[in-house]
Every structure is written in C-alpha cells, then in structure tokens.
N, C-alpha and C positions, 0 to 999 in steps of 0.2 A: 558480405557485410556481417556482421556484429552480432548474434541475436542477445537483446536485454528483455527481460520479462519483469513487466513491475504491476503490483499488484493495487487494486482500488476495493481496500475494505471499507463496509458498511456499518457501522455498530445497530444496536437496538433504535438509538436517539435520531437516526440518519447524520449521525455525524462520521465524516470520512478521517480513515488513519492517514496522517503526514506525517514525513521523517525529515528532520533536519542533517544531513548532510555535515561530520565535522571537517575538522584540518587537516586530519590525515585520507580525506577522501581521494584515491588516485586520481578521480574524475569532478568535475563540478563542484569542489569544497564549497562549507558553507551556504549552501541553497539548501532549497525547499526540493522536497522531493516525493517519491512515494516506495515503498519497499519494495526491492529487488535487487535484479542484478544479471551478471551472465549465467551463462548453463553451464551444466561439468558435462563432458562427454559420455553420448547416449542418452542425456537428458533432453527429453521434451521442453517446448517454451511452459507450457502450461505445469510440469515439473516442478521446472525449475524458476517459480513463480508460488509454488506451494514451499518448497526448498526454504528460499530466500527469507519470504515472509514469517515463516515459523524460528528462524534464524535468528534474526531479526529483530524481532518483537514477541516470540514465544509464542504465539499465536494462529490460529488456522481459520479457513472460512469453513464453515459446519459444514456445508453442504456442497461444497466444492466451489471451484472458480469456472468461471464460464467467458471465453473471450467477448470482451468490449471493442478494441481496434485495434489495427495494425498502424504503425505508423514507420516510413521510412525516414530517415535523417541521414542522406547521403553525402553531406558534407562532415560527418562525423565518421561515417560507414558505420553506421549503428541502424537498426530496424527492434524498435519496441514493438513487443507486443504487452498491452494492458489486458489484464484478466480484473475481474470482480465477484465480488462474493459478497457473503454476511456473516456477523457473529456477535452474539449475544456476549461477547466479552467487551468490557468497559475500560476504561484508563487505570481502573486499578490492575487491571491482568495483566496490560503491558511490560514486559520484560526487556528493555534497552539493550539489546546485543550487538547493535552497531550504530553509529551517528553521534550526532550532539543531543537530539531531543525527536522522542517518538509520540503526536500527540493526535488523539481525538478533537478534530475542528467540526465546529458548527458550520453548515454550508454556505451558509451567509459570509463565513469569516475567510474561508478555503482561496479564496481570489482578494485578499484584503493589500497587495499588492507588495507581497510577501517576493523575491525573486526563485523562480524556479530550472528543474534542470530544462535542457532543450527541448521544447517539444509538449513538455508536460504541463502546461499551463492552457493550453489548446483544446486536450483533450482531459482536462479538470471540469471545462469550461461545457465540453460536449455532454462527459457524464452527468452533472448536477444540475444539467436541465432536462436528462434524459429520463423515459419510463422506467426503464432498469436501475435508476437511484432509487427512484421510488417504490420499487417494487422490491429490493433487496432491504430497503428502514424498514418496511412493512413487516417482510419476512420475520429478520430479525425481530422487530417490537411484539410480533408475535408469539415469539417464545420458542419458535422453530429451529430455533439456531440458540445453541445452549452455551454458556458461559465458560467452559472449560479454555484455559488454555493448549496451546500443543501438548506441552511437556509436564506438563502440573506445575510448574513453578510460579513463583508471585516477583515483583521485585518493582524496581524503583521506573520509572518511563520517563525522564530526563537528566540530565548527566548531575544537574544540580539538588536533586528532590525526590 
C-alpha cells in the first residue's frame, strides 16, 4: 500500500489548518483536505509529514509532530498516517504553496459538512473531540510554540486573497 502522511495542525486559537484541494489535484480534486502527501524515498511517514506541511503552507509544528492514527483505506491502497502538532502561527503566516485555499477553521466549523478526502473526515471527527486537540490549543495559546514560519516568508493563504 500507499504510504500518505497528512498533518493535523493546531494554531494558538484551537483552530485546525484545512487545505482545499484544487483542479489540478492528481487525487481527490476540490475537497477538503489536510496537508500532506506521499514520502520521497528514505523518508519516514512522520518525515515526510514535516516535508509536506512546511511545503505547503510555509509552516512547521514548533515542537514536532507526534502520531495521532493510522488508518488503512485498502480499496484505495493507501495507508494514512495523521501526525499532529501546534503552532503559534496564525492565518496571516500561511503561505499557499499548493491547493485552492489553505485555512484556519474554528472546530465547530471543521465538520460543517464541507466534502472531504477518503477517510479524513473520521478521523477529524476523532481528533476534535480528543485530549490531544486540546492539549496541543493549549500548548500553543501558551506561547510555547512560537509564530515563526518554516521558511520566514509571509504571503497570501488562498488563491483569491
């Protein structure tokens, strides 16, 4: 199977990063999604889960990512693995380097019946009622997890804005 690593970042607010998914996505165009992707050889899931996300959206979890679950999807021959972290960076940090629209949602809004990729809506549903949401808002609103982008850059976080 497949390995994809996609990442469940936390901000300050406990609001989680979503990525909208454009047109030219090989996979699942136009959904809702969360940052990641495959590994490049020699790369670990959890790698290539830091990789993708910094890719992405400019962006890192401060303090590293830590696996949430595994999930197989063998009608796909895909096996996600979700990592999670936190970061003190906001919607203005966000740097659009792949998708239609990369946004901080409120958790209330995260399952507002939005369509997602396979799988991912399951374990949205696991995290944001999990201790570990709560404990990575935490973290972050703490001040523990610092504002810096990956790469220092700043830039626009959806395709329109």
């Amino acid at each position: 199977m497949i390995s994809i690593s996609a990442v469940l970042l936390v901000d300050r607010d406990g609001r989680l990063l979503l990525q909208l998914r454009d047109e030219h996505a090989p996979n699942h165009p136009n959904v809702w999604g969360l940052p990641g992707g495959h590994g490049e050889p020699g790369e670990t899931a959890e790698q290539a889960a830091a990789r993708e996300l910094r890719e992405e959206t400019g962006l890192r979890a401060e303090h590293g990512l830590r696996l949430f679950a595994r999930q197989e999807l063998p009608e796909l021959g895909r096996v996600k693995h979700y990592f999670c972290g936190a970061t003190g960076a906001g919607q203005d940090d966000v740097v659009l380097g792949e998708g239609a629209a990369i946004l901080f949602l409120p958790a209330e809004e995260v399952l507002d019946g939005r369509p997602f990729t396979p799988g991912t809506a399951e374990v949205l549903a696991r995290f944001l009622g999990s201790p570990e949401h709560a404990r990575l808002a935490a973290l972050a609103a703490a001040g523990r997890a610092g504002p810096a982008p990956a790469d220092g850059r700043r830039g626009q976080s959806s395709a329109g804005g």
